[in-house]
C-alpha positions as CSV (number, residue, x, y, z in Angstrom):
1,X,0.0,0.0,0.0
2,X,1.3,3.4,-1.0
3,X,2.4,5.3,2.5
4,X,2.5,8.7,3.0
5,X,6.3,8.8,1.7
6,X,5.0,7.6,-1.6
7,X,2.1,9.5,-1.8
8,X,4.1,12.9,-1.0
9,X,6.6,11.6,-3.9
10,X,3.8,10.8,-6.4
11,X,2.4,14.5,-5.4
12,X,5.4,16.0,-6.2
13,X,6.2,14.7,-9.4
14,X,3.0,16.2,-10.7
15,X,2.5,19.2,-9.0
16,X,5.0,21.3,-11.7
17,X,3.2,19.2,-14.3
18,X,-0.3,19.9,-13.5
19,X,-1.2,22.9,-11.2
20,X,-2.1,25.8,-13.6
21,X,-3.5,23.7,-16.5
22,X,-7.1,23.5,-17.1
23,X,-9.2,20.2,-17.9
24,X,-10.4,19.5,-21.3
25,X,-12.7,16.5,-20.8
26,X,-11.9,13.3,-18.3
27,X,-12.1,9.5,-19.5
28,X,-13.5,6.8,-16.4
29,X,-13.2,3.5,-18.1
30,X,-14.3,1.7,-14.5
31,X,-15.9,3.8,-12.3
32,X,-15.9,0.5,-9.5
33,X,-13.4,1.5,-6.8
34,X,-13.8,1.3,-3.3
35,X,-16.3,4.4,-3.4
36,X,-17.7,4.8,-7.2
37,X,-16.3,7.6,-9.3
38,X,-18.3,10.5,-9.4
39,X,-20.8,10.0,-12.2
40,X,-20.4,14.1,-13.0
41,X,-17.0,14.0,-12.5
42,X,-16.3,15.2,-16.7
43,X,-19.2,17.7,-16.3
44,X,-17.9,19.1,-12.8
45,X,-14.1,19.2,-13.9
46,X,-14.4,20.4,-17.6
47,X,-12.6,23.5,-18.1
48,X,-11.2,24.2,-14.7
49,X,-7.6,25.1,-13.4
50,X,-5.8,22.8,-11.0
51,X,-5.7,25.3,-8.9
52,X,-3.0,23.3,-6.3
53,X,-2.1,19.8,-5.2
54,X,-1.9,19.1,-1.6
55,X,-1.5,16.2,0.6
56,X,-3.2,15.3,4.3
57,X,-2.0,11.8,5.5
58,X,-2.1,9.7,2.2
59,X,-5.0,11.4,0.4
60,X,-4.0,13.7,-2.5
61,X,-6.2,17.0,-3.0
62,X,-6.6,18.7,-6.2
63,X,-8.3,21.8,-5.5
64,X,-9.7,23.1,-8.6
65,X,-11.3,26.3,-9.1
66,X,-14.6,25.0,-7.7
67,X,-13.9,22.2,-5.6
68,X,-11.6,19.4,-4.5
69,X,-11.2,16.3,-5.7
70,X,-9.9,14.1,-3.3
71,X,-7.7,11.1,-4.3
72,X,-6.8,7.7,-2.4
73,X,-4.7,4.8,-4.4
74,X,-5.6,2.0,-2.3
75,X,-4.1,-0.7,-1.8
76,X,-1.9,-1.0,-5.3
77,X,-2.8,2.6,-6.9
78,X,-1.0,5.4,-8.7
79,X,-1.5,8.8,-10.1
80,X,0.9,8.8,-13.1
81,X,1.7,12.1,-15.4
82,X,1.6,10.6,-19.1
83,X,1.5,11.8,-22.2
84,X,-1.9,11.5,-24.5
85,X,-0.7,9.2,-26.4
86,X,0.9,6.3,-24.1
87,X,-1.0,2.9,-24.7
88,X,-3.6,1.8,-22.1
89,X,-2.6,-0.7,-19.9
90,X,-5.2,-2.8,-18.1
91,X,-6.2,-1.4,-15.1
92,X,-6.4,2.5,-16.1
93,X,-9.4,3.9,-14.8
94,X,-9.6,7.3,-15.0
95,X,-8.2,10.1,-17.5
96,X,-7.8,13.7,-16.5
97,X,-6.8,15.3,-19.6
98,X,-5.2,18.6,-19.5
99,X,-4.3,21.5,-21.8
100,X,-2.8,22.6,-24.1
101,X,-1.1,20.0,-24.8
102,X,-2.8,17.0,-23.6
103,X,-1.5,16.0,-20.8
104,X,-3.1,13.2,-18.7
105,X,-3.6,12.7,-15.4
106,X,-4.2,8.8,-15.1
107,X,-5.1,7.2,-12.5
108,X,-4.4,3.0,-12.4
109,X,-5.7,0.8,-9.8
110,X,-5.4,-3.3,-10.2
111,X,-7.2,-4.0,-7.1
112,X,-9.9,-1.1,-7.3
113,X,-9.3,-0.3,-3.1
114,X,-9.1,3.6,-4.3
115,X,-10.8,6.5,-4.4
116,X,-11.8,9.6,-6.2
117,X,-14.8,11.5,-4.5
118,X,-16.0,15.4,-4.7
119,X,-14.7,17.0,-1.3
120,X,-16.6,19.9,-1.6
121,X,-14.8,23.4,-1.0
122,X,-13.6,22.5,2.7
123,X,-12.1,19.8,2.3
124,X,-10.8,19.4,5.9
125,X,-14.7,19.1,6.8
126,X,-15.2,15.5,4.6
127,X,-15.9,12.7,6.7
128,X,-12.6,11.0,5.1
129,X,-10.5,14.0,6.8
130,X,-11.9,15.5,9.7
131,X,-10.9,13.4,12.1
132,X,-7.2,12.8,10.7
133,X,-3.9,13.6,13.2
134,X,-1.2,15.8,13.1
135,X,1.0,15.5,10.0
136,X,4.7,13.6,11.1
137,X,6.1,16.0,8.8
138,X,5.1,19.4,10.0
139,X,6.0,21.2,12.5
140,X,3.1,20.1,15.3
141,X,4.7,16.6,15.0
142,X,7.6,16.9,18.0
143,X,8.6,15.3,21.3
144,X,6.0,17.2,23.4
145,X,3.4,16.6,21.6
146,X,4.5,12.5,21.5
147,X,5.1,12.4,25.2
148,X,1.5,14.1,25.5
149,X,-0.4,11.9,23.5
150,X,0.9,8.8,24.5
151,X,0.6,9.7,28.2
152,X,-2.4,7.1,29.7
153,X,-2.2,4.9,26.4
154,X,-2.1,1.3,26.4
155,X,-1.9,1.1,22.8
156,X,1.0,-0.6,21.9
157,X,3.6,1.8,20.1
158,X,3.2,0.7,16.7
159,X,-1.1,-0.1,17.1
160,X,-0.6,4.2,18.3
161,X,1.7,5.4,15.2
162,X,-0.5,3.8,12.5
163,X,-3.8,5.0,14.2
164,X,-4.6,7.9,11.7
165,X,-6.6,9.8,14.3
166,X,-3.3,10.4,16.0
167,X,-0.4,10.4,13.8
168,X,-1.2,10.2,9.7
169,X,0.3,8.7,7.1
170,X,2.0,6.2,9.2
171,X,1.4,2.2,8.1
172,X,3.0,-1.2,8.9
173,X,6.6,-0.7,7.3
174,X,7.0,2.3,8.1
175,X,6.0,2.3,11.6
176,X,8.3,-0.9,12.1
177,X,11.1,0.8,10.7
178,X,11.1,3.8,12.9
179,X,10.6,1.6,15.7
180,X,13.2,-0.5,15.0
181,X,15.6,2.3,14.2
182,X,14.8,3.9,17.9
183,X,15.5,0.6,19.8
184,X,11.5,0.4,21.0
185,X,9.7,-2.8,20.9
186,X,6.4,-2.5,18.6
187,X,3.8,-4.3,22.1
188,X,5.0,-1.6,24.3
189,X,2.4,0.2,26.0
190,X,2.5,4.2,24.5
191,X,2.2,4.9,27.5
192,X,5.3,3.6,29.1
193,X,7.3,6.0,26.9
194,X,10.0,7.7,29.0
């Protein structure tokens, strides 16, 4: 499953690609992911800027002039830059063509555990975000706020780092990793930090 590492890379090899253009028409070839493809989503997108292209824990947002669309890849998903003309490959669900140009904005999902769904103009009010933690890489994400949040916790430390409502972003492998880099033993209680 694409982690937040992955999904901040994948956001940043578009962003300089995408942000500014405007959408000519969009292509959904399956519209069965984990939550159906919005059936408007050519109407709604049709001739408006990407605007920007954000990440919150491992959803990407594309805030276009009206709204956001609001982007998950699942399990086995990716958001690829290609050019108009690259061959289809099976599993490519969804075009977002840009111009001038033609650009495209595909989206590819073999297991269909994605999403794409409106997020309205607030997107930090959707159901699938409003109850998402601090960010590990901003600034809110430091010791104090660790020793706080783990204080009374018997969650086990790595059960605590992958629950999104606290930390976001975080999944199996990475959450091993960092605890196997600090020396801490995945059962122990969060709150028996020191």
């Amino acid at each position: 499953m694409p982690e937040l590492p992955e999904v901040e890379t994948t956001r940043r090899s578009l962003v300089d690609r995408f942000v500014g253009a405007r959408v000519e028409h969009a292509v959904v070839r399956n519209a069965r992911l984990r939550l159906p493809v919005p059936a408007d989503l050519e109407q709604r997108l049709c001739g408006q800027t990407l605007r920007a292209m954000r990440r919150r824990a491992k959803y990407l947002l594309l805030d276009f002039e009206r709204d956001t669309l609001l982007v998950h890849l699942g399990m086995s998903g990716s958001l690829r830059g290609v050019a108009a003309d690259e061959p289809l490959r099976p599993h490519d669900h969804v075009d977002l063509v840009f111009g001038p140009g033609g650009r495209v904005l595909r989206y590819h999902d073999p297991r269909r555990f994605g999403l794409l769904v409106w997020a309205g103009s607030t997107p930090e009010h959707h159901p699938l975000l409003a109850s998402l933690g601090v960010e590990p890489l901003e600034p809110g994400f430091v010791g104090d706020w660790l020793w706080r949040a783990t204080r009374q916790r018997r969650t086990p430390l790595k059960q605590f780092l992958m629950d999104a409502s606290q930390v976001v972003g975080i999944g199996n492998i990475y959450a091993a990793e960092a605890l196997f880099r600090a020396g801490l033993s995945p059962f122990a209680a969060a709150g028996r930090l020191t």
